[in-house]
N, C-alpha and C positions, 0 to 999 in steps of 0.2 A: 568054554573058551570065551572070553572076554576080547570083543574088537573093541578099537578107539573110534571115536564118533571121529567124521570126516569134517572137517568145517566146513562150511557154509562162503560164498566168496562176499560176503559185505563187512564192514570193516576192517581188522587189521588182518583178515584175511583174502582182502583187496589185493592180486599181484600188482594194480598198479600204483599201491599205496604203500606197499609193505616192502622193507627191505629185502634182500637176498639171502638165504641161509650161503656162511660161506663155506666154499669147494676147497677141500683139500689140498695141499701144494703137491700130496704124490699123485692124487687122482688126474691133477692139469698137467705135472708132467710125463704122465703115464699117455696121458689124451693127447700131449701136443707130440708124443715121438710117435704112438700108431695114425693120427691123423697122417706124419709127413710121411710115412712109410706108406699109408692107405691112398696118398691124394698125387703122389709123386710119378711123375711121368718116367720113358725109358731112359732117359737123361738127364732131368733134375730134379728135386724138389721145390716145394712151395716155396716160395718166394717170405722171407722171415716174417714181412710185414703180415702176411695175410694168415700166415699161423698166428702170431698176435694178436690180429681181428679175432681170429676165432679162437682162439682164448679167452679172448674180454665175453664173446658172447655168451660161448659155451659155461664159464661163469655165473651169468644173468640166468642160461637156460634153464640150465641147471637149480641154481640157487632156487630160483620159483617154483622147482618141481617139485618141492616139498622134500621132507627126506627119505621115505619110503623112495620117489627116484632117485635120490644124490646115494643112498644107498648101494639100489641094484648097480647104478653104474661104475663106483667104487669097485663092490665088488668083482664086476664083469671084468673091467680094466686090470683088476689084481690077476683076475684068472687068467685072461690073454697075456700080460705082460709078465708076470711070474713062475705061471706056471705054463703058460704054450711054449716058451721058449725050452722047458724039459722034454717036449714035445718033440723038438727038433736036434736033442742031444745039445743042448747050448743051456748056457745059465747069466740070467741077465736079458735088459731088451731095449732100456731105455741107452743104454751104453754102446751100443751092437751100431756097425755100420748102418745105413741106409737100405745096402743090398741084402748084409741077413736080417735087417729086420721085415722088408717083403717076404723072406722065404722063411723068416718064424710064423709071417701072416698067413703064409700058403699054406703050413703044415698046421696052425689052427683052426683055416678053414675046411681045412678035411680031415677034422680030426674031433677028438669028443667034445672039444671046447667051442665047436663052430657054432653054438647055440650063445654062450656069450659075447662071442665076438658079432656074430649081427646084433645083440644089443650096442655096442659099440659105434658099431657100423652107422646104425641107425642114427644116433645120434648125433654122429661125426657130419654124415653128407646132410642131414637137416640144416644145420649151421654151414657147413662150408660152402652150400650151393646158394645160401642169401646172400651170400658176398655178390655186392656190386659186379664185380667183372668175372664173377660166376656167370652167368647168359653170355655175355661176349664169347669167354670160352667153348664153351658147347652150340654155340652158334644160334641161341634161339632169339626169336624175336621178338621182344619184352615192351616195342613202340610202344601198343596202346596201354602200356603203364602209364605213359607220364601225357598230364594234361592237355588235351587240346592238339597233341600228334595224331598222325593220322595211322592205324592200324595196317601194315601191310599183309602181312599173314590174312590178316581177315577180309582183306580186297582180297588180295589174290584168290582166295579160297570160294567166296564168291564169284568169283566170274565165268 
């Protein structure tokens, strides 16, 4: 068996020198309806802007993973989006309301595909939780990010 040599990260195997491989339009659309299905509250979904953010990143992410990942996640995405939804006696996913697409997610993840679908997963909340007003949301407290603030979590914690 013959492997491919892995390249090395100095020049045009620099990610921060090297363009992106590009992502498929079914893989982004596959990504952007399980994200809003995976990331949506009991009453709505993400907000359009911020699936677009993470579109654009997921993109970047991606693209620089080389293609053995743009690969696996391809294919993950086909399996959750293609074929989970026969899973649930339904055909179709990106088409599918809001609410069956949560309950195609529910019966992926307990079902033989739930090994692709946290590849999925995985990658979806990497990117969605860098979103800026990702922290706001979940309530943590991100002060000693930005220069020169004063860390509250880490007084507090000390005292």
């Amino acid at each position: 068996m013959h492997l491919r040599k892995r390249p090395v990260l100095v020049g045009p195997f620099d990610v921060k020198t090297r363009d992106p491989l590009p992502v498929g339009d079914g893989t982004v659309r596959r990504a952007r309806a399980v994200a809003e299905a995976l990331f949506s509250s009991e009453t709505e979904a993400p907000s359009p802007a911020r699936l677009d953010w993470l579109v654009k990143e997921l993109r970047g992410f991606v693209g620089h993973s080389g293609e053995d990942a743009r690969r696996i996640l391809a294919l993950s995405l086909f399996a959750v989006t293609v074929l989970g939804p026969l899973l649930a006696f339904k055909i179709g996913f990106v088409s599918k309301s809001l609410s069956e697409r949560r309950d195609i997610l529910d019966k992926v993840e307990h079902g033989p595909l739930s090994t692709a679908l946290l590849a999925v997963k995985a990658v979806l909340c990497i990117l969605y939780f860098e979103h800026p007003d990702a922290a706001k949301e979940i309530g943590a407290p991100f002060e000693c990010l930005v220069a020169g603030a004063p860390s509250h979590a880490h007084t507090e914690a000390s005292r």
